[in-house]
Structures are given as C-alpha cells and as structure tokens.
C-alpha positions as CSV (number, residue, x, y, z in Angstrom):
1,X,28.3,-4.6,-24.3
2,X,27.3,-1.4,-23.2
3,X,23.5,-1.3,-24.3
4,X,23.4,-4.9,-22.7
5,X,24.2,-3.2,-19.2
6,X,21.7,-0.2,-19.8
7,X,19.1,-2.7,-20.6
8,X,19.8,-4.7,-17.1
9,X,19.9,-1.4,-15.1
10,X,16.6,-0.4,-17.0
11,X,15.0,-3.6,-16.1
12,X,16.4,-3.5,-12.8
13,X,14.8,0.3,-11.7
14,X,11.5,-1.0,-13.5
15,X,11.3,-4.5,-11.5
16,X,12.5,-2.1,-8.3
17,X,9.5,0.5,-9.0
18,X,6.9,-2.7,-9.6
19,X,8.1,-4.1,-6.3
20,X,7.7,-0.8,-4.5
21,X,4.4,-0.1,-6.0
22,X,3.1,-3.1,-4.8
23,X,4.6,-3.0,-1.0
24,X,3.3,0.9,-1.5
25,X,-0.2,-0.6,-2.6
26,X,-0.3,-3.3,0.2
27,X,0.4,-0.6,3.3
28,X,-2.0,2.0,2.2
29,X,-4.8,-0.6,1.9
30,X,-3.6,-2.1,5.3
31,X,-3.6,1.3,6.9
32,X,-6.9,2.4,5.0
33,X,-8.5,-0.9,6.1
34,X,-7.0,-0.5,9.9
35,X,-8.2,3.0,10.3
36,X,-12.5,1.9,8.4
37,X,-12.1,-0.6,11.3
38,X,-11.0,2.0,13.8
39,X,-14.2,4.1,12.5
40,X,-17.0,1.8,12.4
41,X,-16.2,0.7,15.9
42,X,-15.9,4.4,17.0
43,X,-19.7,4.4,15.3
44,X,-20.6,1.2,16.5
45,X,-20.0,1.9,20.1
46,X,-21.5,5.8,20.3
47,X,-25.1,4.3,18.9
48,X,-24.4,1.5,21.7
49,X,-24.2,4.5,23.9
50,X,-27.7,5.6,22.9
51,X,-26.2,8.0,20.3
C-alpha cells in the first residue's frame, strides 16, 4: 500500500513540474515576444524620425 501512495505523489510532483514548465515556458516567450515588439517599434519609429 505504501509504494502505491509514493508512486501517486511521485507522479503527482512530476505532472505538477510538467505543468509548471509549460505555464513557465508560455510567459517567458509571451514576455520575450512583448518586449521584440516593444524594440522593433522603438527602431521603427527612430529611422522614421530620420535616425
């Protein structure tokens, strides 16, 4: 009985720690792709300027 309930709290961290990764994984490329955007419009609109 008991390796039965180490084996579901095993599976349960590791299914927690995928889960997390992913959501992790998800917000850094949301940030990452948020701030490119910030910078190409910062780039985009200084050569409007006439550089």
């Amino acid at each position: 009985m008991m390796t039965s309930i180490a084996g579901g709290l095993n599976t349960g961290i590791w299914l927690c720690a995928v889960v997390l990764g992913a959501a992790g994984s998800a917000i850094i490329v949301t940030v990452a792709a948020s701030l490119l955007c910030a910078g190409v419009k910062c780039i985009v609109k200084h050569f409007k300027n006439g550089g």
